[in-house]
DRENDO-1510 file (C-alpha; in Angstrom, 1 decimal, always signed):
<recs>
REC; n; res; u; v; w
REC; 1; UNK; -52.5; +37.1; +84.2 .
REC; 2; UNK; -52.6; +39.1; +87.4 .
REC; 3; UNK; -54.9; +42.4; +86.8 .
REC; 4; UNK; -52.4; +45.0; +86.4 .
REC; 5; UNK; -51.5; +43.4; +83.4 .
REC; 6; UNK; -55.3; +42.9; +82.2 .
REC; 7; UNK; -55.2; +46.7; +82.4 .
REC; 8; UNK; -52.6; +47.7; +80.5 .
REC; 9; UNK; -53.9; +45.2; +77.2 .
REC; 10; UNK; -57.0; +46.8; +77.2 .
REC; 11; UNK; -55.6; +50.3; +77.5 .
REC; 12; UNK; -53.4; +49.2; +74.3 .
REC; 13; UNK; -54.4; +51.5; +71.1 .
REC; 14; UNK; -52.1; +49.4; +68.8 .
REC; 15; UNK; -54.6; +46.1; +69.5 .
REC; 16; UNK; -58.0; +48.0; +69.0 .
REC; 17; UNK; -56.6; +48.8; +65.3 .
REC; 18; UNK; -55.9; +45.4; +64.6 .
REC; 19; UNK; -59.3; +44.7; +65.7 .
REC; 20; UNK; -60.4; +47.1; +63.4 .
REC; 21; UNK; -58.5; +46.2; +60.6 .
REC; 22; UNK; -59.6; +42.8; +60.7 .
REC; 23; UNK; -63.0; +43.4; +61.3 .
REC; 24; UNK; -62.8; +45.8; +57.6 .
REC; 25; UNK; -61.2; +43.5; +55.8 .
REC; 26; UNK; -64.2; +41.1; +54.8 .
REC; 27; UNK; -65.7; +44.1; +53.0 .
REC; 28; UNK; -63.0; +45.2; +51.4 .
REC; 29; UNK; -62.1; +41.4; +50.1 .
REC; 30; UNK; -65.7; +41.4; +49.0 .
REC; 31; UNK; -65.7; +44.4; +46.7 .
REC; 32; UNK; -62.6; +43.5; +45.0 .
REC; 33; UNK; -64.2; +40.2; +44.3 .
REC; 34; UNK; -67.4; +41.9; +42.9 .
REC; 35; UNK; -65.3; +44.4; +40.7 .
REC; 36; UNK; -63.5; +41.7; +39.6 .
REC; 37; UNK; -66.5; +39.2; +38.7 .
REC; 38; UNK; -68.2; +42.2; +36.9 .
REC; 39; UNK; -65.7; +42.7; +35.0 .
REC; 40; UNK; -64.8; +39.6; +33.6 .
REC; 41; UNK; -68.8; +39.0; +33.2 .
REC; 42; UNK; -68.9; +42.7; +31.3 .
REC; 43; UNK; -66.1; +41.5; +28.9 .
REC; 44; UNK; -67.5; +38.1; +28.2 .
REC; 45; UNK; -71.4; +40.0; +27.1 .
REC; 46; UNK; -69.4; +42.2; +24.8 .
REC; 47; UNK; -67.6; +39.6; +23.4 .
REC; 48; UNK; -71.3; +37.7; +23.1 .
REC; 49; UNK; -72.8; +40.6; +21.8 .
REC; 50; UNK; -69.9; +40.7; +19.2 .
REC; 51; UNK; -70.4; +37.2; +18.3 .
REC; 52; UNK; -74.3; +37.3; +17.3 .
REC; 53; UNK; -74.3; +40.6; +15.5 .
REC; 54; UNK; -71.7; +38.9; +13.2 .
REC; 55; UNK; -74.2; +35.9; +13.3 .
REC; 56; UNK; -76.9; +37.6; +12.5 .
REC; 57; UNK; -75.2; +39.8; +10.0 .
REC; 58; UNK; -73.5; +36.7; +8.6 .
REC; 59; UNK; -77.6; +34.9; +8.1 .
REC; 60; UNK; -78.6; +38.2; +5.5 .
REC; 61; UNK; -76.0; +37.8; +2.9 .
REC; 62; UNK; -77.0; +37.9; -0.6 .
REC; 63; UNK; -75.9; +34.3; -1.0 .
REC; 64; UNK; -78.4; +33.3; +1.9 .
REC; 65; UNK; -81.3; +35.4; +0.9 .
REC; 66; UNK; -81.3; +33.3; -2.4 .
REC; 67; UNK; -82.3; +30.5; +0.0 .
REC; 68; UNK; -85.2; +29.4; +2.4 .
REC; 69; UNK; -85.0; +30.3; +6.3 .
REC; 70; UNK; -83.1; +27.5; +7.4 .
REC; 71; UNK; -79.9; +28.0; +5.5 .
REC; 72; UNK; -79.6; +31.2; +7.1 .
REC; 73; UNK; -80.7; +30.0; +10.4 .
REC; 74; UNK; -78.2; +27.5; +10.2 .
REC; 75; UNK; -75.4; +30.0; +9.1 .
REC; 76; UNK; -75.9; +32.2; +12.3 .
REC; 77; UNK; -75.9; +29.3; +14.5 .
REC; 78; UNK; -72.8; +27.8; +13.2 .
REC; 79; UNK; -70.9; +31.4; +13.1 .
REC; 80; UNK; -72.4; +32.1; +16.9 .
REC; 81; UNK; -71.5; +28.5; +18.2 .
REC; 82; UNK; -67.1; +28.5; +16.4 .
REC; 83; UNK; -66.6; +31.9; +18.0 .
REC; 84; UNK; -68.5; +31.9; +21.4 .
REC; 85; UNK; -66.6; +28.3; +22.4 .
REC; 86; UNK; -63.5; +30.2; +22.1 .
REC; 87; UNK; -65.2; +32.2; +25.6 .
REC; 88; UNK; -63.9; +30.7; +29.0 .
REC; 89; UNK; -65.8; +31.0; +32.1 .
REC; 90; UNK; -69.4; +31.0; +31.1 .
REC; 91; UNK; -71.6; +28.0; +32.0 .
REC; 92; UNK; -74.1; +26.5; +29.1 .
REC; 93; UNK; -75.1; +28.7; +26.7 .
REC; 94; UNK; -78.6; +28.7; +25.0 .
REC; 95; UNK; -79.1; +30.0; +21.7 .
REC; 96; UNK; -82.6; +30.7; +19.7 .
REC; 97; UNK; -82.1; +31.8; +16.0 .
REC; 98; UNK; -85.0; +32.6; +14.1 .
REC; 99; UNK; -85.7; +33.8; +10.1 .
REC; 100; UNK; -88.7; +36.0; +9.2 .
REC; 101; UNK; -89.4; +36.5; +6.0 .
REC; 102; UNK; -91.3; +39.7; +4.7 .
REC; 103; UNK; -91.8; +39.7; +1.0 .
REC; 104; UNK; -88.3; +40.3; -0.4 .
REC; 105; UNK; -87.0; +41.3; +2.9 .
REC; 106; UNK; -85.9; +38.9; +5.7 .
REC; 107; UNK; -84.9; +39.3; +9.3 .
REC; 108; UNK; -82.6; +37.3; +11.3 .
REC; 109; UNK; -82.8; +36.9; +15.1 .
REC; 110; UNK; -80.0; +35.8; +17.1 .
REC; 111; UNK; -80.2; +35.6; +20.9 .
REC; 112; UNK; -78.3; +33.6; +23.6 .
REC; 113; UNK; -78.8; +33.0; +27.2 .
REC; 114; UNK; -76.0; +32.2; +29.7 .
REC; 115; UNK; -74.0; +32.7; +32.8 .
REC; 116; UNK; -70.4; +34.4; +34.0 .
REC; 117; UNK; -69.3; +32.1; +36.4 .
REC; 118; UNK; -68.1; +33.7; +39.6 .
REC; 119; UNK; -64.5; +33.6; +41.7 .
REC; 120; UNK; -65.7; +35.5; +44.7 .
REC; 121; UNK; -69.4; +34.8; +44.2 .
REC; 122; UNK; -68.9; +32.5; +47.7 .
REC; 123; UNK; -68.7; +36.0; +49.5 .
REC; 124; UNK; -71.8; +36.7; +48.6 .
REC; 125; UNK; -73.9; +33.4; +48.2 .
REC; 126; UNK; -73.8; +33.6; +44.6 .
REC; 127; UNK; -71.8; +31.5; +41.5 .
REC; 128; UNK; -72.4; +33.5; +38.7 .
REC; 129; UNK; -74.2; +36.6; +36.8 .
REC; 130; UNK; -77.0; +36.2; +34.2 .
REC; 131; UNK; -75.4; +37.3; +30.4 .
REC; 132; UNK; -78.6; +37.8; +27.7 .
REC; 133; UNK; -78.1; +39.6; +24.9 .
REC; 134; UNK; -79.8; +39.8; +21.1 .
REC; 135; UNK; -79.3; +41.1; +17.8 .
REC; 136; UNK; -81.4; +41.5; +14.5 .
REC; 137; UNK; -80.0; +42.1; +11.0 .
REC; 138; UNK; -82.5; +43.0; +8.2 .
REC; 139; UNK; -81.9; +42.7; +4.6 .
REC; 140; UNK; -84.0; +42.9; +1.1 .
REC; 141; UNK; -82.8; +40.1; -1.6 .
REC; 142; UNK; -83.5; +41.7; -5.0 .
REC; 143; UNK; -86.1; +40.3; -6.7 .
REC; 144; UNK; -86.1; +38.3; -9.6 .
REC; 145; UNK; -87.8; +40.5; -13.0 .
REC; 146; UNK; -88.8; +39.3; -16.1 .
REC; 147; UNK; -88.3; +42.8; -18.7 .
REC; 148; UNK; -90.6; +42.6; -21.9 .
REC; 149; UNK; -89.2; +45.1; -24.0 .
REC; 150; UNK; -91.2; +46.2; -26.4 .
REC; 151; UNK; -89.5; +48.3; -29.3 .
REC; 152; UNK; -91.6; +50.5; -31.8 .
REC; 153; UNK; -89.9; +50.1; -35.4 .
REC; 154; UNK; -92.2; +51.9; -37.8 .
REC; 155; UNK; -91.3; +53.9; -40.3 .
REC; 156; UNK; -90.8; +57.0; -38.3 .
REC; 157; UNK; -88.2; +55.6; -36.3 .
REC; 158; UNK; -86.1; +55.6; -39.3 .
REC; 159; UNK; -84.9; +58.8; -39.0 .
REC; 160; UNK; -81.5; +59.9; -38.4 .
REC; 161; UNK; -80.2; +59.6; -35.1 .
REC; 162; UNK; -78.4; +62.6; -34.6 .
REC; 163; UNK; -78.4; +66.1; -35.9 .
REC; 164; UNK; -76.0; +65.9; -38.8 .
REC; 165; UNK; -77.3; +62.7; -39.8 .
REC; 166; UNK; -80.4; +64.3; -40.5 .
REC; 167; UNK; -79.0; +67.3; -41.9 .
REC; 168; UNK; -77.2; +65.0; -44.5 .
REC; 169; UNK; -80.5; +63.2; -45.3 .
REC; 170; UNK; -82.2; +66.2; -45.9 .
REC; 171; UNK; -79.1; +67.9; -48.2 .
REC; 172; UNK; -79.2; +64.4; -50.0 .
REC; 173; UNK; -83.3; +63.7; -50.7 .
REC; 174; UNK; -85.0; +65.7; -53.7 .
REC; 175; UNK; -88.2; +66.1; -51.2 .
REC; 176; UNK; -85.5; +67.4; -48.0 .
REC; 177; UNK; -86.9; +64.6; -45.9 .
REC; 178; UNK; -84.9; +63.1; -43.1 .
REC; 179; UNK; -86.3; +59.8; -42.5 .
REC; 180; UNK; -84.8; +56.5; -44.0 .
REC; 181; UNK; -88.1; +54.6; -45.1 .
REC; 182; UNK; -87.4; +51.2; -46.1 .
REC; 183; UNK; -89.7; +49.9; -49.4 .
REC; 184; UNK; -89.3; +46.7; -50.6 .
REC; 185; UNK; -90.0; +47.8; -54.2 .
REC; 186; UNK; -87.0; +50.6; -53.7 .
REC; 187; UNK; -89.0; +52.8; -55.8 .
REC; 188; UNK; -89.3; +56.3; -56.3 .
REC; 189; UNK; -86.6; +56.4; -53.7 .
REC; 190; UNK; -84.4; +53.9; -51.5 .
REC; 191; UNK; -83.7; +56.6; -48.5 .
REC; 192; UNK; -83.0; +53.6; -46.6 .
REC; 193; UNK; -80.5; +52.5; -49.1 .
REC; 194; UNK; -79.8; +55.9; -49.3 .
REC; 195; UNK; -78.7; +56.1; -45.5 .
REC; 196; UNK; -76.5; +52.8; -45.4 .
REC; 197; UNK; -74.2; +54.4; -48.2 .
REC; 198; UNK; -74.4; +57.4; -46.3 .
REC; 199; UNK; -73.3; +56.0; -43.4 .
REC; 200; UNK; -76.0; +57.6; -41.7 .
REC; 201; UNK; -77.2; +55.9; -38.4 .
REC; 202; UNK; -80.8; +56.0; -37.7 .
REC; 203; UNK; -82.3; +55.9; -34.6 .
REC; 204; UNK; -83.6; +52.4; -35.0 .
REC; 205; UNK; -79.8; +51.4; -35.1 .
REC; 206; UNK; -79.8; +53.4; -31.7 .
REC; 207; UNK; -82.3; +50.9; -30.1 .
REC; 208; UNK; -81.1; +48.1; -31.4 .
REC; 209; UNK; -77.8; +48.7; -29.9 .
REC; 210; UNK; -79.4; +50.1; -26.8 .
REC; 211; UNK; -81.5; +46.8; -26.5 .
REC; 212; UNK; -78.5; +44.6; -26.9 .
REC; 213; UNK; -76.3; +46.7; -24.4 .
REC; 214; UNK; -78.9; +46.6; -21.8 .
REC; 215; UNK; -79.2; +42.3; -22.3 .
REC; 216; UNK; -75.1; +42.5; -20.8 .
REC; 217; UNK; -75.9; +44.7; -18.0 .
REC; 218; UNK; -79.1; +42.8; -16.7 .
REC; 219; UNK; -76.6; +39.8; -17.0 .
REC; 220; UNK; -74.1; +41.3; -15.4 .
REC; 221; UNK; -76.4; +42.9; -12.5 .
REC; 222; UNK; -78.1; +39.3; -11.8 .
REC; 223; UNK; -74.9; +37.4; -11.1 .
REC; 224; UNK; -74.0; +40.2; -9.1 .
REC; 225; UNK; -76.9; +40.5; -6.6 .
REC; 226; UNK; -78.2; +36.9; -7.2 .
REC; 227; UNK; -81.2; +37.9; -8.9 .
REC; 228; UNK; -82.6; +36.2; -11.7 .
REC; 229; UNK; -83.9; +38.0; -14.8 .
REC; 230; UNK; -85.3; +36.9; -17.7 .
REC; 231; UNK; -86.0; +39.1; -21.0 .
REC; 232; UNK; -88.4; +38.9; -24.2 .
REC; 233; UNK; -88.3; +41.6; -27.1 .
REC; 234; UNK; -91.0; +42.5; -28.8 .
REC; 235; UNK; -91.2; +45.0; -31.9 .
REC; 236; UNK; -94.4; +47.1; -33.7 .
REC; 237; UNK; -95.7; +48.4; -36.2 .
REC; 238; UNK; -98.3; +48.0; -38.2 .
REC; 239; UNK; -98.2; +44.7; -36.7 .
REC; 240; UNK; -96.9; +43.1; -33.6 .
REC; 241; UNK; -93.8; +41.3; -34.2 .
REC; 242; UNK; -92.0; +38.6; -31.6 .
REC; 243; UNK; -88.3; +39.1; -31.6 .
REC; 244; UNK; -87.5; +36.4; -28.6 .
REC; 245; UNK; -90.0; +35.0; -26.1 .
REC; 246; UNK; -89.0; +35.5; -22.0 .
REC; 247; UNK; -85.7; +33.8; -22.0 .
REC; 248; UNK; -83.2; +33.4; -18.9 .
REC; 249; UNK; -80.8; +33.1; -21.9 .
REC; 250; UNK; -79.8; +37.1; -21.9 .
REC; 251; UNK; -76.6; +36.4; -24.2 .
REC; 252; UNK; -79.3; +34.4; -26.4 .
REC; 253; UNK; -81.5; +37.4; -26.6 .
REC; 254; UNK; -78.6; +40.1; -27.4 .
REC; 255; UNK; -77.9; +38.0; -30.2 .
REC; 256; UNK; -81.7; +38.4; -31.4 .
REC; 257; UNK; -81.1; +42.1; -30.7 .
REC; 258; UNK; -78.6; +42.3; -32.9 .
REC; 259; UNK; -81.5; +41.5; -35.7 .
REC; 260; UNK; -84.0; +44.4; -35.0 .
REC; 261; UNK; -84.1; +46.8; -38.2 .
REC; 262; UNK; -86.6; +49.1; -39.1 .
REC; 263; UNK; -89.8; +48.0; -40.8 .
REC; 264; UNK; -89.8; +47.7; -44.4 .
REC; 265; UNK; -93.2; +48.4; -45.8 .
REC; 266; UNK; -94.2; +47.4; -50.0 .
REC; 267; UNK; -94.4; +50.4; -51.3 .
REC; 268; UNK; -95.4; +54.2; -50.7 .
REC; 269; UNK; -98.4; +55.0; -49.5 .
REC; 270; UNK; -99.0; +51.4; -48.4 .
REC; 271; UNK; -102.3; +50.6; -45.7 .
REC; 272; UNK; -102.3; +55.0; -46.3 .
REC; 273; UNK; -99.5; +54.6; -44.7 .
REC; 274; UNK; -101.2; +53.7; -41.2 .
REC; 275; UNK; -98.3; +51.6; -39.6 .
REC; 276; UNK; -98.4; +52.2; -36.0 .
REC; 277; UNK; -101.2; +50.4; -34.4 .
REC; 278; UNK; -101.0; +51.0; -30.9 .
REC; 279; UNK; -103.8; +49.5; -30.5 .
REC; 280; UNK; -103.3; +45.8; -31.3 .
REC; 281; UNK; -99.7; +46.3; -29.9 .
REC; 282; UNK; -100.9; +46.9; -26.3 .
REC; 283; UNK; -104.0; +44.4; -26.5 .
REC; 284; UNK; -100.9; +41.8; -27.7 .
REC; 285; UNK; -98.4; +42.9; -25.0 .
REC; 286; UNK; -100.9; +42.5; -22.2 .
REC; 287; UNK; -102.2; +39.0; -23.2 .
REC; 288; UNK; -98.9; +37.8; -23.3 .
REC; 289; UNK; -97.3; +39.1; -19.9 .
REC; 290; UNK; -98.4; +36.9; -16.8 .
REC; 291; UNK; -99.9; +38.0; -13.9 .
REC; 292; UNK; -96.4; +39.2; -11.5 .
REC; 293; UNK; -95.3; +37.8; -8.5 .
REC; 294; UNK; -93.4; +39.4; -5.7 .
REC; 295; UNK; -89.9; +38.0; -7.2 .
REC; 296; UNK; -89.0; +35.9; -4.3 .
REC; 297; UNK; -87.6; +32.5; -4.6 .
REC; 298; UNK; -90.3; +31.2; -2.4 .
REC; 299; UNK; -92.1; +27.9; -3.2 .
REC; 300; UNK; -95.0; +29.2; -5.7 .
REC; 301; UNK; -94.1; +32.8; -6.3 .
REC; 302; UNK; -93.4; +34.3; -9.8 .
REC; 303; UNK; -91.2; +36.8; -10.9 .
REC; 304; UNK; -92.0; +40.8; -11.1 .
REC; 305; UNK; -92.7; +42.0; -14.7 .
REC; 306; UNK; -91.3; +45.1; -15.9 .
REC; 307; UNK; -92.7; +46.1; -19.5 .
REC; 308; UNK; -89.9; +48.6; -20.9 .
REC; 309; UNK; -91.8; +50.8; -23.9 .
REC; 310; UNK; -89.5; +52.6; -26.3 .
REC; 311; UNK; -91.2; +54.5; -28.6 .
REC; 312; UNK; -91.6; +58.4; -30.4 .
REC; 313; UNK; -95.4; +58.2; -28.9 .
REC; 314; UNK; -97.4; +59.0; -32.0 .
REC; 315; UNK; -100.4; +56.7; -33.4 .
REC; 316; UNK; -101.3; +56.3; -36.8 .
REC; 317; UNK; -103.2; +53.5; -37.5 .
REC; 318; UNK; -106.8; +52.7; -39.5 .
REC; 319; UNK; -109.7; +53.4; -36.9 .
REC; 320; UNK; -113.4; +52.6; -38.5 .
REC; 321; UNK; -112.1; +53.0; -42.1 .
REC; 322; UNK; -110.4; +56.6; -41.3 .
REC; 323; UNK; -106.7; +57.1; -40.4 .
REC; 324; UNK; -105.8; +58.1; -36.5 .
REC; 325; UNK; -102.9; +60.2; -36.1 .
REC; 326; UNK; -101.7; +61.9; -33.0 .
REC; 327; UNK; -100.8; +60.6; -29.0 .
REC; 328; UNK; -101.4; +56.9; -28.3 .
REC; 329; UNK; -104.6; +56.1; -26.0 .
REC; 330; UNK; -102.4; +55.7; -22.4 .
REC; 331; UNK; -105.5; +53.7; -21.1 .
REC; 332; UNK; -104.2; +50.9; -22.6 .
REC; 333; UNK; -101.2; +51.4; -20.1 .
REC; 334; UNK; -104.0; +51.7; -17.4 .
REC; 335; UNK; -105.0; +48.5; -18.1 .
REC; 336; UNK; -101.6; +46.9; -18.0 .
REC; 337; UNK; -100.6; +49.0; -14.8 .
REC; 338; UNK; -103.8; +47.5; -13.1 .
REC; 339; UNK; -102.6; +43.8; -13.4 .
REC; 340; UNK; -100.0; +45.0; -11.3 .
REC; 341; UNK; -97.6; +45.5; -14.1 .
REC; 342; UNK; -94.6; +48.0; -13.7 .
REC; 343; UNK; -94.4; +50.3; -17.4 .
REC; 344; UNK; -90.7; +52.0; -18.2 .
REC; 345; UNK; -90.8; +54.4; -21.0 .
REC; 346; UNK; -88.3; +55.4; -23.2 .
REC; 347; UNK; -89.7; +58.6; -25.1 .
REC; 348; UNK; -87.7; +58.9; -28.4 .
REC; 349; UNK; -88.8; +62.3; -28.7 .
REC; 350; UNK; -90.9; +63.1; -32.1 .
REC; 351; UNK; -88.8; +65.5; -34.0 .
REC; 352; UNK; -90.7; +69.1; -35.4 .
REC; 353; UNK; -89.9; +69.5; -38.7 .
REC; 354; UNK; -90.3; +72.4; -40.3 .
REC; 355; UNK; -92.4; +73.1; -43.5 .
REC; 356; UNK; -88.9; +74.6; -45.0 .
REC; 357; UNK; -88.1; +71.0; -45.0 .
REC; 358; UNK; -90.3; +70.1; -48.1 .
REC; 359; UNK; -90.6; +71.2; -51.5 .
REC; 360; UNK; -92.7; +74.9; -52.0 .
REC; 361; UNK; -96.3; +74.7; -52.3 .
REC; 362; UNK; -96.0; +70.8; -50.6 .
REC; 363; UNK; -98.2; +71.1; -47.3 .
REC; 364; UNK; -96.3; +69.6; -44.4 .
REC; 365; UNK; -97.9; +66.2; -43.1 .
REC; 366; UNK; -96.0; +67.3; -39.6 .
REC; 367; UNK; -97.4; +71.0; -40.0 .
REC; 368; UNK; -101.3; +69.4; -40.7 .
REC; 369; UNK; -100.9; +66.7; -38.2 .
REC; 370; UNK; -98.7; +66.6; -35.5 .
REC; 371; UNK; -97.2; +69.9; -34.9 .
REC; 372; UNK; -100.7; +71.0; -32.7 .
REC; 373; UNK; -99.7; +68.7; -30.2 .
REC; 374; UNK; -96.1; +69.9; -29.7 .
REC; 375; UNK; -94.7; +73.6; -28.9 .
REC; 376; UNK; -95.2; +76.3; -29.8 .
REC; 377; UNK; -98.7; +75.5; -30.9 .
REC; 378; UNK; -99.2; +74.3; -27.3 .
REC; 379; UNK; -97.2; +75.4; -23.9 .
REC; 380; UNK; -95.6; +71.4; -23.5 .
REC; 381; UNK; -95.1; +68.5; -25.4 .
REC; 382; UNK; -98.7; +66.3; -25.5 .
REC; 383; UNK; -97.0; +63.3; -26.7 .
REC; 384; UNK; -94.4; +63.3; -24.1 .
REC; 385; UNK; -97.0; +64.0; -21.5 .
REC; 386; UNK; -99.1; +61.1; -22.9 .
REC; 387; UNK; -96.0; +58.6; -22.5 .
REC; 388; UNK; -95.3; +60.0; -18.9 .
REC; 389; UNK; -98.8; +59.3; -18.0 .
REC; 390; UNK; -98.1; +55.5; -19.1 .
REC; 391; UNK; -95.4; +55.0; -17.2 .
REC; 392; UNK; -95.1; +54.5; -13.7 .
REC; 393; UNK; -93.8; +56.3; -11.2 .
REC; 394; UNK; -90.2; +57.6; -11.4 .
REC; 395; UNK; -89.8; +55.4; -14.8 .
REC; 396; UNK; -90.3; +57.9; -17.1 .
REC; 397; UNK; -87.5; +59.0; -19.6 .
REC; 398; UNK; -87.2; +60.9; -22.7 .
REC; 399; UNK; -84.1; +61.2; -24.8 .
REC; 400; UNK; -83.9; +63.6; -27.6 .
REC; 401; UNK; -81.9; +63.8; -30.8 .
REC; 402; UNK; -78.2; +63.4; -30.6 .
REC; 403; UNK; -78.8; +61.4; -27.0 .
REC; 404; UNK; -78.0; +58.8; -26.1 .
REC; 405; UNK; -80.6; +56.0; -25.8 .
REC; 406; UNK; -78.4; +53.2; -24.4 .
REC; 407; UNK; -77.6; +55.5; -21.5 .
REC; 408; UNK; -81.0; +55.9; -21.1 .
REC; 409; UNK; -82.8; +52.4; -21.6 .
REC; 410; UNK; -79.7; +51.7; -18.9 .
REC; 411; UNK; -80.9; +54.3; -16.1 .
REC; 412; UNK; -84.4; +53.1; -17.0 .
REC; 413; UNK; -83.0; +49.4; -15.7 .
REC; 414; UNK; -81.4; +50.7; -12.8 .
REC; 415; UNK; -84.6; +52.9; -12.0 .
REC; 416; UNK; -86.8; +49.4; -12.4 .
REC; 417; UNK; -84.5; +47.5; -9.8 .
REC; 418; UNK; -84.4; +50.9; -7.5 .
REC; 419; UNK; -88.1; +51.0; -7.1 .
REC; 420; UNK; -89.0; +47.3; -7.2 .
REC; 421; UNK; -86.2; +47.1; -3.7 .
REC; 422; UNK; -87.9; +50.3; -2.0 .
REC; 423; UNK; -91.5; +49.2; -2.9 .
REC; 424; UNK; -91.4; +45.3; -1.5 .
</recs>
């Protein structure tokens, strides 16, 4: 090439922009490449992520919570594993599950470590992008309860359930009184016999029915959420009475439910007509009812225990010779409540009756007695106070005449399980 021609090349503008072209086209390759490797990497973590929150979410389920760690460390694994093998271009993945348990609640940690392999990573001297990603479910199992109900069936418990009930006892009964109290010797008066041919329901009736409705819905609730309750039922009175020991058979005890009536005393005046010893009741309650557990299903613990107290909160019972009549003692409760024991009452509210309601010249034994601890002889209601004071907190509920109690022994269930999640 003689120089003329040299010249004329390297005045060319046309070759130094092929020059140039060339010379930007390595970069250019290169960041497609990158955009494209981060991309498919970016899809491929989400997809991951995807995959162990539905592991870990999967490990939590009530089913699994009924069992130890490893079932649900197993169940995250295998979930994990079937969907991120559907996931191409990753190199070996490495998993850690792990299963904490915290009293009734249990934590599942799923985490995985692996690599987006690269198509342009030669550009840049590297084959693929680190992926890590984790994720943590939490959930509470419910815990397993045993309920002792214990069901106060002395005489004043007899009365009428609702307000016409007791306005027909009272139209029908030469003394105007509205409870049903069941002598064995029938004699001066069968007001008990009286109410059956009445067909007056008493509010004894009430709790039986309440007790037996509440045995279906514990039943119902446990193979629901996989919790297992058991259930006694006690009654009192002048004595303490055993209507079924703790049973996991619920549909058994219903069937003893069916059986609680009202106390029948011997006659009038009997024991000066002292027959609601709170008293032994509570000392008997606590001896019976174990120490709780949390209500796991882990090896060695023991169920929860929930005592369930239905009663119209008035003593009367023989103290040193003389008859007690007025609020129960709520240190008894104390007592049980310190054990770790969880109290629900039911306050069948103690009806004032007026001294209209007896014969002239009769003195009331509600006006001498009882009516000082209830408005308007005093600004709240001392008995209901008392049984609020038993009962711990936000298991409290009182139901008056014409309520209804199985609506309310009900709530006081669901209250029970409420706390006993939120507490553990």
């Amino acid at each position: 090439m003689n120089s003329r021609v040299l010249r004329r090349f390297l005045r060319d503008d046309d070759g130094n922009l092929i020059v140039l072209f060339a010379l930007a086209l390595v970069p250019i390759i290169t960041l497609i490449g990158m955009t494209v490797d981060f991309s498919l990497s970016s899809k491929r973590k989400a997809m991951l992520d995807a995959y162990a929150d539905s592991a870990s979410l999967a490990a939590v389920t009530p089913a699994l919570l009924s069992q130890n760690d490893n079932a649900s460390i197993t169940a995250a694994t295998n979930v994990f594993n079937a969907q991120a093998s559907l996931v191409t271009g990753l190199t070996a993945i490495t998993l850690a599950v792990t299963a904490t348990d915290s009293g009734l609640s249990r934590s599942v940690t799923v985490k995985y470590n692996t690599a987006s392999k690269m198509m342009f990573g030669g550009l840049v001297g590297r084959s693929s992008v680190p992926l890590t990603g984790t994720s943590v479910a939490l959930a509470s199992v419910p815990p397993n309860i045993d309920f002792y109900l214990l069901l106060d069936n002395s005489p004043s418990m007899a009365i009428a359930a609702t307000t016409s009930g007791i306005n027909t006892m009272v139209a029908n009964t030469p003394d105007k009184c509205a409870f049903a109290c069941h002598e064995s010797d029938t004699a001066p008066n069968d007001y008990y016999g009286l109410a059956r041919s009445l067909n007056v329901t008493l509010r004894m009736d009430l709790v039986s029915q309440a007790t037996q409705n509440l045995m279906t819905t514990a039943k119902t609730t446990g193979t629901a959420t996989n919790a297992k309750y058991r259930a006694a039922i006690y009654t009192f009175n002048y004595g303490f009475n055993t209507i079924t020991s703790v049973t996991s058979n619920l549909n058994a005890a219903k069937s003893q439910a069916a059986n609680i009536n009202i106390y029948e005393v011997p006659y009038q005046n009997w024991n000066q007509d002292a027959i609601t010893n709170y008293t032994d009741t509570m000392n008997s309650i606590n001896s019976i009812m174990p120490v709780p557990g949390k209500g796991t299903n882990q090896s060695g613990d023991t169920p929860q225990e929930v005592l369930f107290f239905v009663t119209d909160g008035v003593q009367d019972q023989m103290v040193g010779g003389s008859r007690v009549q007025g609020p129960m003692d709520s240190s008894y409760c104390t007592t049980i409540k310190n054990r770790g024991i969880r109290i629900a009452v039911l306050y069948t509210t103690y009806l004032p009756l007026s001294l209209t309601d007896y014969p002239s010249g009769s003195p009331s034994w509600y006006a001498q007695y009882i009516a000082k601890f209830q408005p308007p002889a005093v600004t709240s209601d001392v008995i209901g106070t008392t049984l609020q004071n038993c009962a711990s907190g936000g298991l409290y509920y009182a139901v008056t005449t014409d309520g209804d109690i199985s609506a309310a022994l009900i709530n006081l269930f669901n209250s029970a399980l409420a706390t006993a999640h939120l507490t553990k």
